[in-house]
C-alpha positions in Angstrom: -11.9 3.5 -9.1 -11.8 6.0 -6.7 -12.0 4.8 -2.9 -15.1 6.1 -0.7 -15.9 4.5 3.1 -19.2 2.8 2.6 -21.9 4.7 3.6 -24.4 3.1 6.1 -27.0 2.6 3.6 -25.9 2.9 -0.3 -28.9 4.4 -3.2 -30.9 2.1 -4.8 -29.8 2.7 -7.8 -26.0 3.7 -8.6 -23.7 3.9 -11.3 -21.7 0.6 -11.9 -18.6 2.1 -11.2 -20.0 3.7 -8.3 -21.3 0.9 -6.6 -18.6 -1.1 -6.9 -16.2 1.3 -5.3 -19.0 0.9 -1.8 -18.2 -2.8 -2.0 -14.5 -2.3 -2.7 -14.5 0.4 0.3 -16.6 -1.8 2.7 -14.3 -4.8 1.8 -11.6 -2.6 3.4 -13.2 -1.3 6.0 -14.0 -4.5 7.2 -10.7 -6.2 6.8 -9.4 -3.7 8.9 -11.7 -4.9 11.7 -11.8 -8.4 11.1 -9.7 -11.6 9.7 -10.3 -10.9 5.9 -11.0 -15.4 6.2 -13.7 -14.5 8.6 -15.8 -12.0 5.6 -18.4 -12.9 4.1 -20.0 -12.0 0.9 -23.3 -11.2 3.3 -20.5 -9.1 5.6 -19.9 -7.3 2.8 -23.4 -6.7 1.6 -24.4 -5.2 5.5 -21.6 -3.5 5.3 -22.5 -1.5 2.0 -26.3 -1.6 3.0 -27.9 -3.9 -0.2 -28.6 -7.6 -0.4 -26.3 -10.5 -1.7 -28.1 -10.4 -5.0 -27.2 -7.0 -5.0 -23.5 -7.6 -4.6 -23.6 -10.0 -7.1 -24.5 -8.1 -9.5 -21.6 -6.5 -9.7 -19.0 -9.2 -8.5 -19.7 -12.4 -9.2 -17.8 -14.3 -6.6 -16.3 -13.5 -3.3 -12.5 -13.7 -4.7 -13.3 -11.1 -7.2 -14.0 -8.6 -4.3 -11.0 -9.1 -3.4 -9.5 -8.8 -6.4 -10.8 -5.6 -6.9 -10.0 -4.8 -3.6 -6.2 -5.5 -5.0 -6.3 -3.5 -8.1 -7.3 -0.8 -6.2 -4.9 -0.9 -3.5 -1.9 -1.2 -6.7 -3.6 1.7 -8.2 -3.9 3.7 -5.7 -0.5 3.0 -3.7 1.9 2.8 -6.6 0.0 6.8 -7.4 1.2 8.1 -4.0 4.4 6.7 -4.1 5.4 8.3 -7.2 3.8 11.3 -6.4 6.2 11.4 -3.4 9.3 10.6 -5.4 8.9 13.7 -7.7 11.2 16.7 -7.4 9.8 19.2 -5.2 8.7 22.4 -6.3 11.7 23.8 -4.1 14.0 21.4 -5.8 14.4 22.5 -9.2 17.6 21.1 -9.7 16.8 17.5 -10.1 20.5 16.9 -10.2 21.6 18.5 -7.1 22.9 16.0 -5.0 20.3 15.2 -1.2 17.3 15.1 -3.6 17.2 11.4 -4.3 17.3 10.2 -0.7 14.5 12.6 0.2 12.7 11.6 -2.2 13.4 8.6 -0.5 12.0 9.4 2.6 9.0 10.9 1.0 7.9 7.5 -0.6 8.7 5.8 2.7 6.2 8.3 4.5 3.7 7.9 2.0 3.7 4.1 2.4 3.3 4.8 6.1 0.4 7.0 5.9 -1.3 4.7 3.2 -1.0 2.3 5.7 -2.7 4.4 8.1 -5.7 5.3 6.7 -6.2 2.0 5.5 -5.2 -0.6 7.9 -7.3 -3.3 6.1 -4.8 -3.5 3.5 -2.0 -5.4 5.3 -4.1 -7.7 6.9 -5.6 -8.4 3.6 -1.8 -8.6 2.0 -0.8 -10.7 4.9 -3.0 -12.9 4.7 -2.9 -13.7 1.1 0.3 -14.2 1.5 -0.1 -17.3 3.8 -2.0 -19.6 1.3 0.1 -21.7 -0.7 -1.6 -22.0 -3.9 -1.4 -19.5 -6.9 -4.2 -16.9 -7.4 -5.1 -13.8 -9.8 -4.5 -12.1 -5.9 -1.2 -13.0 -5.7 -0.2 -12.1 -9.0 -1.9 -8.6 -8.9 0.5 -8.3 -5.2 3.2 -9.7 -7.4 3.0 -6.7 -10.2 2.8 -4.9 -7.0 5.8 -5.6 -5.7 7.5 -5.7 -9.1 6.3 -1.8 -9.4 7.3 -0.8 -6.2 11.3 -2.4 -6.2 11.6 -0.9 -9.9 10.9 2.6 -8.3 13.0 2.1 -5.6 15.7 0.9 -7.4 15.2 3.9 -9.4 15.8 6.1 -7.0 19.0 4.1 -5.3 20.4 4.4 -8.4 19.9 7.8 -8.6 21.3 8.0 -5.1 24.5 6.1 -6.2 25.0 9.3 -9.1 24.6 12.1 -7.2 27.1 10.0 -4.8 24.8 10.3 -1.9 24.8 6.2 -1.6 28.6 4.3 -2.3 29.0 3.6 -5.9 28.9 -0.5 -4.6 26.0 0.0 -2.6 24.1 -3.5 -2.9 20.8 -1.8 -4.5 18.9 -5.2 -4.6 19.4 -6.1 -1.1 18.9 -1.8 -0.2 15.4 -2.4 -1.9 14.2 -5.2 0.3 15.3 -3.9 3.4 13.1 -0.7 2.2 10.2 -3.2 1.6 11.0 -5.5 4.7 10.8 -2.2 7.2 7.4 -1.2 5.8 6.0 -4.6 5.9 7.6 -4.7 9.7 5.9 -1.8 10.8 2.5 -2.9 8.9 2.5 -6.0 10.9 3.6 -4.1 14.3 0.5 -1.7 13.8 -1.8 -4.8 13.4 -0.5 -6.7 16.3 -0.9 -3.4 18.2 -4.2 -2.1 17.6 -6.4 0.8 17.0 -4.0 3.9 18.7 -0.9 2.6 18.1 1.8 5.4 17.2 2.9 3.6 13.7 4.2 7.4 12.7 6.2 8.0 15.6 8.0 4.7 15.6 8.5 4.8 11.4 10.4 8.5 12.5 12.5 6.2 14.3 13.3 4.0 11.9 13.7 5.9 9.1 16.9 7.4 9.8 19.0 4.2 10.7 17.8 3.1 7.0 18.8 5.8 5.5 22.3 5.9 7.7 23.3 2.3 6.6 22.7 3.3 2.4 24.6 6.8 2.4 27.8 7.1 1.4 30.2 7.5 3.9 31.8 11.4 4.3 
């Protein structure tokens, strides 16, 4: 599903797929203006330009929106991520040790920028996060999450061989500080608003990560 902004007033008549990539898009787009508690399914439906029986026709409740909205957001962040953690054209030698904590520094941008362009996301996260009971949203953040530490942990590892990282570097805990920054600045950027410098203060941070994982000279 490939992710569009909504467009003020959507065709008639559109593909399936199609259509439901307006509603997922809109769903974002309005999360990242307003409490994703506060939506409604009629929100959603302005937001897109059809009528609730519209939107229903292709999501039958409000929860699978959201859902959708989920899948999308694992698709399409998980693709950037390990598209930033690929060898470099430059970097043909996939051995040769400084690759795997730029590589690194890549996925961390990547996040960054992802969070950027789509600032809905981690309000949307965040908040699911905050109810107590079980859902098919918190599961789909769960394999997520699952997805994400495997590839960092890939990549620490890798770190560790090509002795950029100490061979008892404590990848677990490396991988949720990773995570923990990211979510950090994700939550800064909300609390801050529309113009906040989220780029300029993950530059900052960045390289104190990175300090306290490399191995020692």
């Amino acid at each position: 599903m490939n992710y569009q902004m909504p467009r003020p007033l959507a065709p008639a008549r559109l593909p399936t797929e199609e259509r439901q990539a307006l509603i997922v898009a809109a769903a974002i787009a309005l999360a990242g203006r307003n409490s994703p508690a506060a939506i409604t399914t009629g929100d959603i439906a302005r937001e897109v330009g059809v009528t609730q029986g519209a939107l229903f026709k292709h999501f039958a409740t409000r929860e699978a929106i959201w859902l959708a909205v989920m899948e999308w957001v694992t698709a399409q962040l998980l693709a950037r991520l390990e598209s930033a953690a690929e060898v470099e054209p430059g970097d043909a030698e996939a051995a040769r040790p400084g690759l795997a904590l730029k590589a690194l520094a890549r996925v961390f941008a990547a996040h960054i920028d992802f969070v950027m362009e789509c600032p809905g996301v981690p309000r949307l996260i965040f908040h699911d996060l905050q109810q107590p009971a079980d859902s098919p949203l918190k599961r789909q953040l769960g394999l997520l999450l699952q997805r994400y530490r495997q590839l960092l942990t890939r990549l620490l590892q890798s770190a560790v061989e090509q002795a950029e990282a100490p061979a008892d570097l404590d990848t677990a805990a490396s991988v949720t500080m990773f995570i923990g920054i990211v979510q950090g600045l994700a939550m800064q950027s909300i609390l801050s608003g529309p113009g906040s410098d989220l780029r300029a203060e993950a530059a900052r941070v960045l390289p104190l990560y990175l300090r306290s994982i490399r191995k020692a000279p």
